[in-house]
N, C-alpha and C positions, 0 to 999 in steps of 0.2 A: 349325814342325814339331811342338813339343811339344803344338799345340791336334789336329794330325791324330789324333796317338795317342792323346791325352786322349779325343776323342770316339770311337774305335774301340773303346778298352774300355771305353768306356760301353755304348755299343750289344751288347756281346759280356753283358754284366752282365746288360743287358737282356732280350738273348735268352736268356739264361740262365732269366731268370725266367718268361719267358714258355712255357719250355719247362717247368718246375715246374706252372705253371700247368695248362698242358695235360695232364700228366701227374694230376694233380689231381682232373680234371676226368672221367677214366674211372671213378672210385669213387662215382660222384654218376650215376645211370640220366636218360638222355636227355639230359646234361648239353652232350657233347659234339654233339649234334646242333641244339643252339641256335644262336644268332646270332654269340656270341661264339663258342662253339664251334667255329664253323666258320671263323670267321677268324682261329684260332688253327691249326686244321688249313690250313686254305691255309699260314700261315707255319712253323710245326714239322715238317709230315709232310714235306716235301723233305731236310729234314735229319738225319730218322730213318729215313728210308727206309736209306740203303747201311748202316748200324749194324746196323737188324736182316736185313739180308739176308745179314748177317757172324756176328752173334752171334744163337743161333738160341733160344727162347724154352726156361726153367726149369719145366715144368710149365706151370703158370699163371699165372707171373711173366716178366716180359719186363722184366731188363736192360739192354735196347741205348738206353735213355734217359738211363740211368746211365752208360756209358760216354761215349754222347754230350754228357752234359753235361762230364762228366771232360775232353774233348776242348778243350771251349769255353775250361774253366779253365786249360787246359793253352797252347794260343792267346791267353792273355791274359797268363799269365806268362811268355810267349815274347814278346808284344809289348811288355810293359814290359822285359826282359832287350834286348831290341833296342834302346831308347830310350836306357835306358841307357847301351849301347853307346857313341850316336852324339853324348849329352851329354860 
C-alpha cells in the first residue's frame, strides 16, 4: 500500500513540475508552440482550464497556475496525511 502512495506523490511532484515548466515556457515567444510545447499543453491545459475559469485574470498576470499548483501541493499533503493515517 505504501508503494501506491509513494508513487502518487511522485507523479503529483511531477506534475507539478511540469506545470512550472509550462508556465515557463509563455516568457520565451514561440516557445509554447514547439514540440515540447505542445505536449505539455495536451498534459497542463485540462487541468488549468476550471482554475482559470474561476480565477479571472490580474491585468496581464494570470494567477490560476498558482492556485493550481497550490491545489496539487495541497493533494499531496493530504495524501501523505491519509497514509499516515492508515500506518
Amino acid at each position: 500500500m505504501g508503494l501506491v502512495f509513494s508513487i502518487i506523490g511522485q507523479l503529483l511532484v511531477i506534475y507539478s513540475y511540469a506545470l512550472i515548466i509550462y508556465i515557463l515556457l509563455s516568457w520565451f515567444p514561440n516557445a509554447r508552440e514547439s514540440g515540447f510545447g505542445q505536449l505539455l499543453g495536451r498534459i497542463c491545459e485540462p487541468y488549468l482550464e476550471p482554475f482559470r475559469k474561476i480565477i479571472p485574470p490580474l491585468g496581464m498576470i494570470d494567477i490560476s497556475p498558482i492556485v493550481a499548483i497550490l491545489a496539487l501541493r495541497f493533494a499531496q499533503g493530504g495524501l501523505a496525511a491519509l497514509y499516515g493515517m492508515l500506518t
